[in-house]
N, C-alpha and C positions, 0 to 999 in steps of 0.2 A: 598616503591614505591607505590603511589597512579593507582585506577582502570586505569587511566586516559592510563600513561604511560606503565602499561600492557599491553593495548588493542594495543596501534603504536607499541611494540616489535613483537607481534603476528603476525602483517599485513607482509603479504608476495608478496600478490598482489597491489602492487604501482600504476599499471593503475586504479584498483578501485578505490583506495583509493583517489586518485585524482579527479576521476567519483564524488565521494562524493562529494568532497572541493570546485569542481566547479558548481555544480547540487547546492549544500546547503549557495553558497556564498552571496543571498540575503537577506536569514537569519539570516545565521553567524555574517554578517555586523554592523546587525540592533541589533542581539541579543547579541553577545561579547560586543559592543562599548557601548552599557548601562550599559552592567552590570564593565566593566571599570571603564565609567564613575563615576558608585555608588558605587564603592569598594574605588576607589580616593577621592567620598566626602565621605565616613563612612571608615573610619579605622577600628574603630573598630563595633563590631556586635550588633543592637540595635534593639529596637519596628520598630521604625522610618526607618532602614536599609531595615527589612523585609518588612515593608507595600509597599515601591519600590521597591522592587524582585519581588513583591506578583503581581505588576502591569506591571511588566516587561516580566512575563512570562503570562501572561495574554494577552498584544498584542501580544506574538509570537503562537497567539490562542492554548495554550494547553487548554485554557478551566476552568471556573471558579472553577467548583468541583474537579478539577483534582489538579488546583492549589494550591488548600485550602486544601487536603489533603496534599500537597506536602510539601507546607513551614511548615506545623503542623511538620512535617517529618524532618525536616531541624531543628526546633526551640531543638525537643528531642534531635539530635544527636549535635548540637552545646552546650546544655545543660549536656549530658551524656561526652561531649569529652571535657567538657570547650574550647571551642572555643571562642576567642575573637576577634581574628584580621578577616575581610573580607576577604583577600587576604586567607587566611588559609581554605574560606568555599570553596571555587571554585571546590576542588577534593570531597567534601563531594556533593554538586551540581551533577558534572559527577556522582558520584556512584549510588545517590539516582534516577537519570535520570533512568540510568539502571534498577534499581531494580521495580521501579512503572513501567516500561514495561511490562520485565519478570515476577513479582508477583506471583513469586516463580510458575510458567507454565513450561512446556515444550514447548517452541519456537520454531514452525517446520514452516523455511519459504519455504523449497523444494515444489513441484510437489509429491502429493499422485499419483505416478504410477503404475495403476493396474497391477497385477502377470501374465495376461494373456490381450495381444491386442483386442481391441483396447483400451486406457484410454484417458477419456472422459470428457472434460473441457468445462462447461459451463460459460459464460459470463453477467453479470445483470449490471445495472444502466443506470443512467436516458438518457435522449437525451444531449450530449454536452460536455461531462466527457472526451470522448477520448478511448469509450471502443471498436469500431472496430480498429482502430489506434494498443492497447493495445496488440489486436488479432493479431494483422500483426507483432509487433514487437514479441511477444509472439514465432508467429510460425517462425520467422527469427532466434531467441536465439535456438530454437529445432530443427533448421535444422541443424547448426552449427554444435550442439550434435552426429548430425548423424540418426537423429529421421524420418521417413514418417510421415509427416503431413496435415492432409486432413481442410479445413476450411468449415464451412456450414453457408450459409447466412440466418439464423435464423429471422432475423429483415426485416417481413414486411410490415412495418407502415412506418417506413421515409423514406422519398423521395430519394434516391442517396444512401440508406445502401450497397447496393444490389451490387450499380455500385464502391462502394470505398471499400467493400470487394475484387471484383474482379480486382481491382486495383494492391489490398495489394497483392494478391494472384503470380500475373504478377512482380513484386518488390520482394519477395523471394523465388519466384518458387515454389507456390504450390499448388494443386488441391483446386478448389472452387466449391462446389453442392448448386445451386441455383435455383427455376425457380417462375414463375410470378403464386402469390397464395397469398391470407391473411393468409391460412392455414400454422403459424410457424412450428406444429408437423410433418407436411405432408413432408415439406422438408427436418427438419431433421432425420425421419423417413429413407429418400433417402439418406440421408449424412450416416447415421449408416448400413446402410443397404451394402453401398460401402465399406464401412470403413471395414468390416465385410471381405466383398468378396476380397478386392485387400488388405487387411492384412498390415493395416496402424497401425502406433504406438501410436499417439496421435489425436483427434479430438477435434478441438476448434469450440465453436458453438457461435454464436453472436445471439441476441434477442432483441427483443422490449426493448423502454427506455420509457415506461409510468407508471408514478406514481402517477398521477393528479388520476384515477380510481383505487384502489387497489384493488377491487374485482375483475376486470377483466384482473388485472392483475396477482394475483392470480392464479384464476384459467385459465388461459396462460399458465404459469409457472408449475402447479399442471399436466395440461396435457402436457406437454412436459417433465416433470420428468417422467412421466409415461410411456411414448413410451419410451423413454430414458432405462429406469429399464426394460421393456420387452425384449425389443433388448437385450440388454449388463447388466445383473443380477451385481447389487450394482454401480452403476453407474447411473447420473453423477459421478466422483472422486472428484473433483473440483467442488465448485461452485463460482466463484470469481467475489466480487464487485468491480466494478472500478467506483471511486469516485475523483472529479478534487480536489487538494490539492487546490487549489486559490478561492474555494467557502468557504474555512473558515468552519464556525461552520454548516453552510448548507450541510456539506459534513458528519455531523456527522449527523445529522436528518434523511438523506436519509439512512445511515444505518443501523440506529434504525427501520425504513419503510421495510427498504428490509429484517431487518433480522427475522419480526413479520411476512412477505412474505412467506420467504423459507430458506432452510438450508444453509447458507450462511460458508464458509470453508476458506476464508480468501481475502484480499483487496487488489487490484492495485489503487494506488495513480499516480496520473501523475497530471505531472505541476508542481512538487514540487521546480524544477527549475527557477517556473516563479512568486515564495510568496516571501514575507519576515516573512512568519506566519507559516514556517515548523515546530512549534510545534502540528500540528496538528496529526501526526503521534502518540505522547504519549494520544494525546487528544481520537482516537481513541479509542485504545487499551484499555485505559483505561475506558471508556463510553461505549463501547458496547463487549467488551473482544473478539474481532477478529483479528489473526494477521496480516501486511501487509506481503505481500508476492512478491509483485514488486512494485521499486518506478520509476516514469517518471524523468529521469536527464536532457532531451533535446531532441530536432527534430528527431535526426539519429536513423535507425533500430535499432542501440545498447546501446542509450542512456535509455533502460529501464531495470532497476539491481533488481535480486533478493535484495531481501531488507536483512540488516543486521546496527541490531540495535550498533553493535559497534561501525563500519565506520559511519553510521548515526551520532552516541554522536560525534565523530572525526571530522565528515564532519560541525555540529555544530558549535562547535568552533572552526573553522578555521584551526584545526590543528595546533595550535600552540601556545598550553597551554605546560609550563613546570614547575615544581614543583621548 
């Protein structure tokens, strides 16, 4: 029994899994019916087979370096397992999927939850990505939990951060520390400082999305760590980029940017719903070795899943690959 049909035995949660199938069916689409299509014209395994995989997974942007390493990865193990028929590569495809993820890491997509309240989730990327949105669904999933969640309007530079935080706040009931200042540290200062006194679980903090200046964004970022650490010792716990899956390889730049910035602890992808190039997720990981840790499936408060790269390989292919 190939990785493949392992992973569907495992799944116990069928609404995920579904979450997946429907979140990743753009992809899936674009990215199964090619490689059909090329398994139909190559029977069997050739130069000529691989240079169209090699191009194949290239539009589903995983990324050239990531590619070329991969089919390299493909040619050994079709060569070490005599593989001949195409149809026969398809589970070696899922596994190796897998494995350039993982790379032999330990994969923690949870919430580093500090041992003593409050833990403390900072939010970075650029203007347009979906990272106050990210924050609302975020603190929507941890009320569920059972969690007190305080939000702090971090971001202010754009125009309306301020008024669609407190938006979000009124849409899953919950506290918003805001007030009219450029000064970001000053109000989170006040958001930590409450968070402290009315002994909340979790604080998600939203911040400026400028990247155009990185020195000054930097040091933004450098003094807000700081007040951060003073307040609440080893904290932020979180520092999480939310990056739009539908900018493609722009989304991998910006995290190469952000993570030369600051300590960057893992990625919310949203939109992933709205590509047909969700190989961006392996393109990540593998380009800047950050994991995802939420992916965006859709509009609703719940359509954003902690990420898990198996239902991901599943949600892929359509689910409905059988040996």
């Amino acid at each position: 029994m190939g990785i493949f049909n392992k992973f569907k035995n495992l799944f116990t949660n069928k609404k995920e899994l579904e979450a997946y199938e429907d979140g990743l069916q753009k992809t899936s689409k674009e990215f199964v019916n090619k490689i059909n299509i090329l398994n139909n014209k190559y029977k069997k395994v050739s130069d000529e087979y691989f240079d169209e995989l090699e191009e194949i997974f290239i539009m589903a942007d995983i990324g050239i370096e990531t590619v070329t390493k991969f089919i390299d990865k493909l040619k050994k193990r079709v060569k070490s397992e005599n593989i001949s028929n195409s149809n026969d590569l398809l589970n070696v495809i899922i596994d190796e999927m897998f494995i350039i993820y993982v790379n032999n890491d330990i994969i923690v997509n949870k919430i580093n939850y500090s041992s003593s309240n409050p833990t403390v989730i900072l939010f970075v990327g650029v203007n347009g990505v979906g990272k106050t949105t990210s924050i609302g669904k975020i603190a929507y999933k941890l009320k569920k939990q059972g969690k007190k969640v305080l939000l702090v309007a971090g971001d202010t530079f754009r125009a309306g951060a301020i008024e669609q935080l407190i938006e979000w706040g009124k849409k899953v009931e919950c506290d918003v520390v805001f007030k009219e200042t450029q000064d970001a540290s000053s109000v989170i200062y006040d958001g930590l400082i409450k968070a402290k006194e009315k002994n909340y679980d979790v604080v998600l903090i939203d911040t400026a999305g400028r990247l155009q200046n990185k020195i000054n964004l930097m040091n933004e970022l450098d003094k807000i760590n700081k007040v951060i650490g003073k307040l609440i010792p080893n904290a932020p716990h979180e520092t999480l980029l939310v990056i739009d899956a539908t900018t493609g390889q722009n989304g991998i730049s910006q995290a190469k940017s952000f993570k030369e910035i600051t300590n960057i602890t893992g990625i919310v992808l949203t939109k992933l719903d709205g590509t047909a190039k969700g190989g961006i997720v392996l393109a990540i990981k593998e380009n800047v070795g950050i994991p995802v840790k939420f992916i965006g499936l859709g509009e609703k408060e719940d359509d954003l899943k902690v990420f898990d790269i198996e239902k991901y390989i599943y949600g892929l292919f359509g689910g409905n690959h059988e040996e």
